[in-house]
C-alpha positions as CSV (number, residue, x, y, z in Angstrom):
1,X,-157.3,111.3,1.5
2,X,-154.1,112.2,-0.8
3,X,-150.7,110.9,-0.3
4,X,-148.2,113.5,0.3
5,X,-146.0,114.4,-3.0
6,X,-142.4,113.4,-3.1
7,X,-141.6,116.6,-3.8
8,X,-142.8,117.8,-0.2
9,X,-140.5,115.4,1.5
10,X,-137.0,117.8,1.5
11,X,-135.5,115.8,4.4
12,X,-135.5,112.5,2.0
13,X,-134.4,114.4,-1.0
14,X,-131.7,115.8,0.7
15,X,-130.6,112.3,1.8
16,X,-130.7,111.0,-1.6
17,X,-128.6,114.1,-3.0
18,X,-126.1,113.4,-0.1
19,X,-126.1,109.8,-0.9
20,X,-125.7,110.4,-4.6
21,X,-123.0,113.0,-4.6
22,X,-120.6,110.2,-1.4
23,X,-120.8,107.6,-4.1
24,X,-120.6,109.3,-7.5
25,X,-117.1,108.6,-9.1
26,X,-114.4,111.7,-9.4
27,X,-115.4,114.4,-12.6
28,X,-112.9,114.0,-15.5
29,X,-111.8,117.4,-14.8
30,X,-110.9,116.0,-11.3
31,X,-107.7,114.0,-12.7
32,X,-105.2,116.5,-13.9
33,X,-102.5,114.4,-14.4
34,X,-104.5,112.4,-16.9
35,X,-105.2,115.2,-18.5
36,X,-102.0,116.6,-19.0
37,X,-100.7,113.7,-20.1
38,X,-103.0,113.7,-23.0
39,X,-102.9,117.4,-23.9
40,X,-98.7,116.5,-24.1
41,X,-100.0,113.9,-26.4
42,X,-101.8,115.5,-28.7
43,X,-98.9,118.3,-28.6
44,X,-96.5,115.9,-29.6
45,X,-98.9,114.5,-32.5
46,X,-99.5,117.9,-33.8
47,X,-95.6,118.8,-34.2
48,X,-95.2,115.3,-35.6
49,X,-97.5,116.1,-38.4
50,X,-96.2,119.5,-39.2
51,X,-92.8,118.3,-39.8
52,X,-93.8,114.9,-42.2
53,X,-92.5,115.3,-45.7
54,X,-95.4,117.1,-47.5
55,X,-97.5,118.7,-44.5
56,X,-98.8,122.1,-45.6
57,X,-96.7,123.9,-42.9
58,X,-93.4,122.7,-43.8
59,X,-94.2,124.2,-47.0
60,X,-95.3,127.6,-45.7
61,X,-98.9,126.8,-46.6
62,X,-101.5,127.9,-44.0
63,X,-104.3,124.9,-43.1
64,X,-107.4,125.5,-45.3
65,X,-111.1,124.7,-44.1
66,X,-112.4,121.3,-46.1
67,X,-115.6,123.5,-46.6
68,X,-116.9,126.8,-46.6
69,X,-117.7,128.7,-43.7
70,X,-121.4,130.0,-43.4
């Protein structure tokens, strides 16, 4: 005699999925505010760096790559 395959027992899978997906923590993309804040961030950083004495846009030079693109 075999024992049945956990794969053939949907009602129990579908109680695990259910379980997992009440107690699994929010997605990242979940906290917008968070988000947000650190796009603003990184905004701020960026414009930062273009206007320190020296950066290549203040000089009217566009970025270049460090390396070669294949």
């Amino acid at each position: 005699m075999s024992r049945p395959r956990a794969a053939d027992d949907f009602a129990a899978i579908r109680a695990r999925i259910h379980e997992l997906r009440s107690e699994s923590r929010p997605h990242a993309a979940d906290d917008f505010a968070t988000i947000r804040a650190r796009i603003d961030e990184l905004r701020r950083e960026i414009t930062a760096a273009s206007k320190a004495p020296g950066s290549r846009s203040q000089k009217g030079e566009r970025p270049r790559p460090s390396a070669p693109i294949r």
